[in-house]
MIGU-607629 format. One line per 2 residues: number of its first residue (from 1); for each residue x, y, z of C-alpha. Coordinates in nm, 2 decimals. Example, Ala and Ser with C-alpha at 12.3 -4.5 7.8 and 13.67 -1.06 7.14 Angstrom:
1 = 1.23 -0.45 0.78  1.37 -0.11 0.71 $
//
This chain:
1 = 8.62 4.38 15.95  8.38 4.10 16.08 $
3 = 8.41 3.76 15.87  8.19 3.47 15.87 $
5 = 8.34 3.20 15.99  8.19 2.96 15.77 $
7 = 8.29 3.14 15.48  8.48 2.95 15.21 $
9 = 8.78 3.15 15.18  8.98 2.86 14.94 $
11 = 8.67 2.86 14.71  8.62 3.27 14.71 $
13 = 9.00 3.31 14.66  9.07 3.03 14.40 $
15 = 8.88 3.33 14.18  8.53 3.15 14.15 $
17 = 8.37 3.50 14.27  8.48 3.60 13.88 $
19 = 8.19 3.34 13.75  7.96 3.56 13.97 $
21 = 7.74 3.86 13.75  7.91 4.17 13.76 $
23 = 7.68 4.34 13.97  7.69 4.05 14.24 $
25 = 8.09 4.03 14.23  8.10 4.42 14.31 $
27 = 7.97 4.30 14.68  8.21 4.10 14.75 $
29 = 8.54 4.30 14.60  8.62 4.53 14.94 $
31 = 8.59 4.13 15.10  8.84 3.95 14.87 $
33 = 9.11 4.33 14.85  9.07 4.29 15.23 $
35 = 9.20 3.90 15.19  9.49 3.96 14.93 $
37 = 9.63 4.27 15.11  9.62 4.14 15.47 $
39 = 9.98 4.07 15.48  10.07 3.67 15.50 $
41 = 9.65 3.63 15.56  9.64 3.29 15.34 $
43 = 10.06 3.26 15.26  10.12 2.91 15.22 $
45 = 10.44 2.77 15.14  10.60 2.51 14.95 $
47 = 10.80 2.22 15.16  11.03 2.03 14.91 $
49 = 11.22 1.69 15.06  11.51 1.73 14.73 $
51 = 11.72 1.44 14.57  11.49 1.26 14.38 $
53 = 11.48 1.20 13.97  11.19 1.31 13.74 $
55 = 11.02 1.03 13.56  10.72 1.03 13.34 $
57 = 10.48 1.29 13.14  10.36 1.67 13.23 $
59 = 10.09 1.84 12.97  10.20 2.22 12.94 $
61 = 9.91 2.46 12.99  9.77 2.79 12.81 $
63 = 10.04 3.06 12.76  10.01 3.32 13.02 $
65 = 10.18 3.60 12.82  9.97 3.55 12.54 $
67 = 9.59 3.47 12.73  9.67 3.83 12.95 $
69 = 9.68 4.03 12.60  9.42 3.90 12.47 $
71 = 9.22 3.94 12.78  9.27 4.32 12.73 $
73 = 9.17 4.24 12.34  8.84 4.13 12.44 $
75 = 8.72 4.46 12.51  8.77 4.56 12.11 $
77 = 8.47 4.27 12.04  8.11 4.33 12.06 $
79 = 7.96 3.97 12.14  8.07 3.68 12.32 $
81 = 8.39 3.49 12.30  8.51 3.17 12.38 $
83 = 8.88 3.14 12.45  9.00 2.77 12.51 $
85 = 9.32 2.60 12.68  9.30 2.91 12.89 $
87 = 9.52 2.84 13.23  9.38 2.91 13.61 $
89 = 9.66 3.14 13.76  9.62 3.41 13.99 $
91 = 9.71 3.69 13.70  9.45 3.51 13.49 $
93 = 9.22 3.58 13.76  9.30 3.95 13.82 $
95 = 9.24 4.05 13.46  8.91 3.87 13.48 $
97 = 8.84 4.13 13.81  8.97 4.41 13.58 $
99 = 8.69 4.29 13.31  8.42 4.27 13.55 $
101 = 8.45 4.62 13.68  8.39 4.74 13.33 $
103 = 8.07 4.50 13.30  8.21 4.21 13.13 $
105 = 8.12 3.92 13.20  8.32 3.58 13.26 $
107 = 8.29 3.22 13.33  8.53 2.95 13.32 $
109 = 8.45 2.58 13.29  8.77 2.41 13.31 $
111 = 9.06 2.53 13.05  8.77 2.72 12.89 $
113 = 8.71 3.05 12.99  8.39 3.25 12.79 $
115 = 8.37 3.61 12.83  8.02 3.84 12.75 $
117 = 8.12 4.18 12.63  7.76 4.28 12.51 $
119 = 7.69 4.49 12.82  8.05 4.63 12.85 $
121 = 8.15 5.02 13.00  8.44 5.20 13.01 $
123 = 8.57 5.26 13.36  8.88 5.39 13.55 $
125 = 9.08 5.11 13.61  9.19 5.19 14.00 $
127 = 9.53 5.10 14.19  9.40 4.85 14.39 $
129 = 9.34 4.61 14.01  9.70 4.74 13.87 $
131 = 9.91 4.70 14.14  9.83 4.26 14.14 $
133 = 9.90 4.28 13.75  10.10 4.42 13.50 $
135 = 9.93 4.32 13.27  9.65 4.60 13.30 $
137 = 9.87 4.82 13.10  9.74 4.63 12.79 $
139 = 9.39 4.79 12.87  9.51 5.10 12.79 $
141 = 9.50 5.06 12.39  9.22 4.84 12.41 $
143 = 9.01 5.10 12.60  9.14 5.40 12.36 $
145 = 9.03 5.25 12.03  8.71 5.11 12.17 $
147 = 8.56 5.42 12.37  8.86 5.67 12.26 $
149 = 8.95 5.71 12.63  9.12 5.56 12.95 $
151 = 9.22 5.62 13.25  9.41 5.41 13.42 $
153 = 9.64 5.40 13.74  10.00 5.25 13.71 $
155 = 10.07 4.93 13.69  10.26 4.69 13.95 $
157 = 10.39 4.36 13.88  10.72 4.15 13.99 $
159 = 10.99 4.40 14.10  11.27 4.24 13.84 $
161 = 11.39 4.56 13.73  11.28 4.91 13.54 $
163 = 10.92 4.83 13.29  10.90 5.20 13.18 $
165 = 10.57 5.23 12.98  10.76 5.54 12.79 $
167 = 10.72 5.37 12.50  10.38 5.30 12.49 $
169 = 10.25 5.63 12.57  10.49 5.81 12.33 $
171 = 10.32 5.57 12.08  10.01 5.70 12.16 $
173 = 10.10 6.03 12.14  10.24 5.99 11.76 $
175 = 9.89 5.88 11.66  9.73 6.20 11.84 $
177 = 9.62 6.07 12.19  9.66 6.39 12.45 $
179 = 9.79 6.22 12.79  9.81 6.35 13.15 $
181 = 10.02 6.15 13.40  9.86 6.26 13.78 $
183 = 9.81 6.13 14.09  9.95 5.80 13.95 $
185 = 9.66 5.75 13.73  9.72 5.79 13.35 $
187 = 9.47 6.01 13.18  9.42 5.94 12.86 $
189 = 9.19 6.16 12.52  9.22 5.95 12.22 $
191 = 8.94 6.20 12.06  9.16 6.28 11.75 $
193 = 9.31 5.94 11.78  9.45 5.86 11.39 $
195 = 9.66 5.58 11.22  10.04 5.68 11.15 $
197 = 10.38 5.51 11.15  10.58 5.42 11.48 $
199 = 10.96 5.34 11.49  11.00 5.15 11.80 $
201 = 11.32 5.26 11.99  11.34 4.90 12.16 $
203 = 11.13 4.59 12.07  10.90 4.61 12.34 $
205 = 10.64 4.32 12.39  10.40 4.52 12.55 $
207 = 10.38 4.82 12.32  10.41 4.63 12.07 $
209 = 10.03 4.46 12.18  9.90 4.78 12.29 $
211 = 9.97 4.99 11.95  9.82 4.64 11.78 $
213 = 9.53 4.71 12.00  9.48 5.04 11.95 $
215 = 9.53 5.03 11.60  9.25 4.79 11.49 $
217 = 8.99 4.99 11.53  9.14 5.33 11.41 $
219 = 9.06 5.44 11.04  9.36 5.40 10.81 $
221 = 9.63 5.17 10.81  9.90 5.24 11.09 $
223 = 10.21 5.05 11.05  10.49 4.94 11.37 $
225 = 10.85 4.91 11.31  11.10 4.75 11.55 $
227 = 10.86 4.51 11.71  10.89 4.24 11.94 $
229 = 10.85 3.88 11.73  10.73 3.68 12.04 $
231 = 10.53 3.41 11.97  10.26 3.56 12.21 $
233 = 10.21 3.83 12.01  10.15 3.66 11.62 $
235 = 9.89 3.49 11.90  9.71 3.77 11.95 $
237 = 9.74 3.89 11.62  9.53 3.56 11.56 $
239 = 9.26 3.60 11.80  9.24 3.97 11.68 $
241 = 9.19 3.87 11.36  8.95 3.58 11.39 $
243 = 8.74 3.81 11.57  8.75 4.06 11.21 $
245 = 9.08 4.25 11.27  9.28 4.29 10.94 $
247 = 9.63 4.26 11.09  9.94 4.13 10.93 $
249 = 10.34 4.07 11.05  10.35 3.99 11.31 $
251 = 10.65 3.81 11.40  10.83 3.99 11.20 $
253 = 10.99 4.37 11.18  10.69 4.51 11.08 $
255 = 10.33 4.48 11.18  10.06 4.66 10.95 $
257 = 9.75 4.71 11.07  9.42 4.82 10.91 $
259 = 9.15 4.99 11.09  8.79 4.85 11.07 $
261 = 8.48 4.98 11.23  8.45 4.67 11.50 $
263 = 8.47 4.36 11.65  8.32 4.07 11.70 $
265 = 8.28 3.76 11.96  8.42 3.41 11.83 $
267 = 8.62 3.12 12.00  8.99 3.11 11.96 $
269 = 9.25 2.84 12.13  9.57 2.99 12.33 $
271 = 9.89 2.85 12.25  10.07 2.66 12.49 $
273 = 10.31 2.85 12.75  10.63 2.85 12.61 $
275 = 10.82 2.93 12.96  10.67 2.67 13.15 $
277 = 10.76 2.41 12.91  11.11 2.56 12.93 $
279 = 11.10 2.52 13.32  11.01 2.18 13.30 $
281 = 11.27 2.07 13.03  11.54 2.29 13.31 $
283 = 11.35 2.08 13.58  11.43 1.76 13.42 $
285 = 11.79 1.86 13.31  11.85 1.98 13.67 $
287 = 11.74 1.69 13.87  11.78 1.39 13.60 $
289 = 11.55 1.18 13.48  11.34 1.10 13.21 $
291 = 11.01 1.34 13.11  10.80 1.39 12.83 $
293 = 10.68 1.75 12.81  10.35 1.73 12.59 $
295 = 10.12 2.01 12.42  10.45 2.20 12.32 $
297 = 10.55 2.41 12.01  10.92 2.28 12.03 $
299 = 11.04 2.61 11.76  10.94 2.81 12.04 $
301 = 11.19 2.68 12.25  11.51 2.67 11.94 $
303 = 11.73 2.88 12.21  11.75 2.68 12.52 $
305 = 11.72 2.36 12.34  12.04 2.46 12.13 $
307 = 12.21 2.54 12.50  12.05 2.19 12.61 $
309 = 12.21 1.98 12.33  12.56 2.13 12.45 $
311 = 12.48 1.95 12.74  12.50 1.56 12.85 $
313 = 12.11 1.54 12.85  11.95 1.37 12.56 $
315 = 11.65 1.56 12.39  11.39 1.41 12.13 $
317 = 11.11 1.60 11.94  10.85 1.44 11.77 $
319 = 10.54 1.68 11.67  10.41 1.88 11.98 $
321 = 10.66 1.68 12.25  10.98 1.69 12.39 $
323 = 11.16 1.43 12.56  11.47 1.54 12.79 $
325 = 11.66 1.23 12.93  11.92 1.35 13.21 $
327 = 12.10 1.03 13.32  12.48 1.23 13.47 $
329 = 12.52 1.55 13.60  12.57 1.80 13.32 $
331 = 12.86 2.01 13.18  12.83 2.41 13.22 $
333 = 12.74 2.65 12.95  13.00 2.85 12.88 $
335 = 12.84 3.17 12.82  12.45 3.26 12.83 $
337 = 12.30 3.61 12.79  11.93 3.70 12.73 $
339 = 11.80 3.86 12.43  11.42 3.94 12.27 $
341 = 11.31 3.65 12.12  11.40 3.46 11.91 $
343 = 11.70 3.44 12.15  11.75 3.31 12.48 $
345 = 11.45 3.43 12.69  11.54 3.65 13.01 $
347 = 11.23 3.49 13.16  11.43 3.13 13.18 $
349 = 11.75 3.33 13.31  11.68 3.23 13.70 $
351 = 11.56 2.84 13.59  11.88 2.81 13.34 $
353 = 12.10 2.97 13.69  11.96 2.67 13.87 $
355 = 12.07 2.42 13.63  12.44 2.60 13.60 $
357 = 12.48 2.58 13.95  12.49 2.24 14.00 $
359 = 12.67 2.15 13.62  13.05 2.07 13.60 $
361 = 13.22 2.41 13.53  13.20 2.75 13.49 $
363 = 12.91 2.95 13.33  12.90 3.35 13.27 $
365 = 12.56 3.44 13.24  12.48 3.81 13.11 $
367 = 12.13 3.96 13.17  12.02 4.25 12.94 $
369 = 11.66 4.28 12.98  11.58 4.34 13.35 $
371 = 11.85 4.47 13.63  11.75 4.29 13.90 $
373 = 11.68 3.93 13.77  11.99 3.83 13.97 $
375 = 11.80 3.86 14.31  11.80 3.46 14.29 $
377 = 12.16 3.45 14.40  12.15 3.50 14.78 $
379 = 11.87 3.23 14.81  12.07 3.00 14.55 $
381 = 12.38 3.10 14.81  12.21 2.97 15.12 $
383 = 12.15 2.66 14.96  12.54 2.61 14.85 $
385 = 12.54 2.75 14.51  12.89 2.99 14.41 $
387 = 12.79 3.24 14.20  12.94 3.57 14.16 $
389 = 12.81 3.88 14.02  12.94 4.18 13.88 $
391 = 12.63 4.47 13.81  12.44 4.24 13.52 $
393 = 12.68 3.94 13.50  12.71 3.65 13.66 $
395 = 13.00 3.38 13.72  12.86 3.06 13.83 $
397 = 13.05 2.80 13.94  12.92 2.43 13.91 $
399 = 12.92 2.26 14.26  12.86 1.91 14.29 $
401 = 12.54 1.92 14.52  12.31 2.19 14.65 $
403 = 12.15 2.18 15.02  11.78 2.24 15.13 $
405 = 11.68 2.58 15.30  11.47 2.81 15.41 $
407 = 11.38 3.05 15.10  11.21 3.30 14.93 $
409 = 11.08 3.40 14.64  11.10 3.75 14.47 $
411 = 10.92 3.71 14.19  10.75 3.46 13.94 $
413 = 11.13 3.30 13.71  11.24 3.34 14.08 $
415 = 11.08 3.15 14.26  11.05 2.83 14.00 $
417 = 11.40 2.83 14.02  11.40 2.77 14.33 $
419 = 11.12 2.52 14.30  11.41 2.36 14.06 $
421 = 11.69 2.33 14.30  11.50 2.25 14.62 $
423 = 11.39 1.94 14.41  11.73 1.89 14.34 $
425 = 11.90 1.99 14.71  12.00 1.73 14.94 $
427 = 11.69 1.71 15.25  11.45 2.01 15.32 $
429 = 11.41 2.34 15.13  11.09 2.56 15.26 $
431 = 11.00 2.84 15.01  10.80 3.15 15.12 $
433 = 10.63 3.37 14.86  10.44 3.14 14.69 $
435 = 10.22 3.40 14.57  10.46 3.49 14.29 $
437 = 10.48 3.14 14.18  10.13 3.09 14.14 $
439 = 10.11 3.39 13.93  10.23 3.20 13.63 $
441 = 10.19 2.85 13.71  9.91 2.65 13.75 $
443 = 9.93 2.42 14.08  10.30 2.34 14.03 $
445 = 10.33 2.13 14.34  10.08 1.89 14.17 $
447 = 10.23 1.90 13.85  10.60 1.82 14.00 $
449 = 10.43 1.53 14.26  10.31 1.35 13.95 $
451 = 10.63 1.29 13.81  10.83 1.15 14.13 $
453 = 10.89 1.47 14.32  10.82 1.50 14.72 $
455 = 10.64 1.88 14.73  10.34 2.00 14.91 $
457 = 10.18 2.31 14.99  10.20 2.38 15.35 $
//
């Protein structure tokens, strides 16, 4: 493939090419697959000189969990929407490629992204879009009660651990959607699509906003049991429901839901990203200091603050801040295991490791939502860390310093963490895979450098 030289390849890739018309954006797709999949093509990495305290204020963006839903949402209205403190990550971005391929329009200005769905059409959703995000699966109950069909391939996504999507499609299947899995593609008929009653076998975040999805716009009233309570998701109840859903419960054990003929456009603000304020406040605690994490919903953070206060670190809340004073290296948790919320989030499980690793004493850590979240231990090893594990447990053992290295990340919670400890490590820590970092958070170097950290993108 020929490229222009004088082609703007940071400008095309930062996702601009998404503001284009839909029709004018299809030109250039085969040119920006080309970039993304030519292996280490535009890898940077992250070049961290450690030791140095945290001092001063960080403003936490959009929630990524919750703007990737709704994205998928917006194909249920019939207008134009306006979604605010919306977050420019590389996931962001590949949902707003999904959208364009099915004539959707998007634009962002700033932390506000607004999105034309007037000239929308249903399309397969190929393996090239699903493979950079998992969040595609969230088009499939979107696209079923909006055009009563979908096909879609499988998704991709970090490689933590098993994401079965059994539970969404036996979902669909109680409420009469016929489904063909072939060719990795996922054929779905919602012709005789009806509202009904689902008992969810395990609280599943995703199928929990898929069935809410696919629900709104079904006749009847279909009611979910066993749901997830994240906060994303009462968030998307909200935007669903400012734009004329009638849904109610959510965050609770029961979401009802009652089918209306559409949807239309409105604006709706995201709430605020309730694992990067976590990562920050871990950050802090981690490498001492003193920060003020801003634009937060501090409930949404009642587990590890309760873990933080049995620390040395001083925490204040006033309204939507949290100040986290870290002035001595901390004492160990005893024992930390990851639950659906409202419980210890397994999406702060490598960030919390971090921390552990360098506190006085011994911490047992249990992970029961994704088998392979431990695959921060080698890279935490090479840096000095002693941490044992035993299948879904690990024994970490507090050492008093960590040392820079040359590591990678494999996968988003992963590689903040080790954002977290090369900051903390004594001299130079490299980290490669920066690509999974910057699928959650938005410029992280920048955000880190403005509070006394040495980081750069290399």
């Amino acid at each position: 493939m020929q490229i222009d030289a004088k082609f703007d390849f940071n400008q095309f890739y930062s996702g601009k090419v998404n503001d284009l018309k839909p029709n004018t954006q299809k030109s250039w797709r085969s040119v920006k697959i080309f970039l993304i999949s030519y292996n280490g093509f535009m890898e940077n990495k992250l070049k961290i000189n450690g030791g140095k305290k945290l001092f001063g204020s960080v403003t936490v963006e959009g929630a990524k969990n919750a703007i990737l839903p709704i994205l998928a949402g917006v194909v249920l209205c019939d207008g134009e929407i306006t979604l605010e403190n919306c977050v420019d990550i590389s996931d962001v971005r590949c949902m707003r490629e999904i959208l364009s391929t099915m004539n959707i329009c998007t634009h962002a200005d700033g932390s506000t992204l607004y999105i034309n769905t007037k000239e929308i059409k249903n399309e397969k959703i190929t393996h090239e879009l699903t493979q950079k995000v998992r969040a595609s699966i969230f088009m499939l109950g979107a696209l079923l009660a909006r055009f009563r069909s979908a096909n879609i391939a499988f998704p991709g996504g970090c490689k933590i651990g098993a994401r079965p999507i059994d539970i969404h499609l036996k979902a669909f299947k109680a409420l009469g959607v016929k489904i063909v899995e072939k060719h990795g593609y996922i054929y779905c008929n919602g012709q005789d699509l009806k509202a009904g009653t689902i008992v969810f076998e395990f609280p599943s975040v995703g199928a929990t906003e898929s069935l809410m999805m696919c629900a709104c716009l079904t006749e009847g009233t279909t009611r979910l049991y066993g749901v997830a309570k994240e906060p994303e998701i009462v968030c998307l109840q909200d935007f669903l429901n400012k734009m004329g859903a009638k849904i109610s419960g959510a965050g609770t054990d029961c979401i009802e839901i009652e089918g209306v003929k559409s949807l239309h456009g409105g604006t709706f603000e995201v709430i605020s990203d309730r694992i990067v304020a976590g990562t920050y406040l871990l950050a802090v605690a981690t490498c001492g200091g003193d920060v003020t994490i801003e634009k937060v919903v501090p409930k949404h953070n009642d587990a590890l603050l309760s873990f933080l206060r049995q620390t040395a670190c001083q925490i204040d809340i006033l309204n939507d801040k949290i100040r986290l004073r870290a002035d001595e290296r901390l004492l160990s948790i005893d024992k930390i295991q990851t639950l659906p919320y409202p419980f210890f989030p397994t999406d702060l499980q490598p960030q919390m490791m971090t921390l552990q690793s360098v506190s006085e004493g011994v911490c047992t850590m249990a992970e029961n939502i994704f088998e392979n979240r431990f695959a921060l231990v080698p890279e935490l090893d090479k840096m000095g860390a002693n941490i044992v594990v035993k299948t879904r447990t690990a024994v970490i053992y507090g050492v008093p310093k960590l040392y820079g290295a040359d590591v990678s990340a494999s996968d988003l919670r992963a590689g903040a963490a080790l954002v977290i400890a090369g900051m903390k490590a004594e001299g130079y820590t490299t980290i490669s895979n920066v690509h999974y970092i910057d699928r959650g958070y938005e410029k992280i170097e920048e955000k880190y450098l403005s509070l006394g950290a040495d980081i750069k993108r290399i």
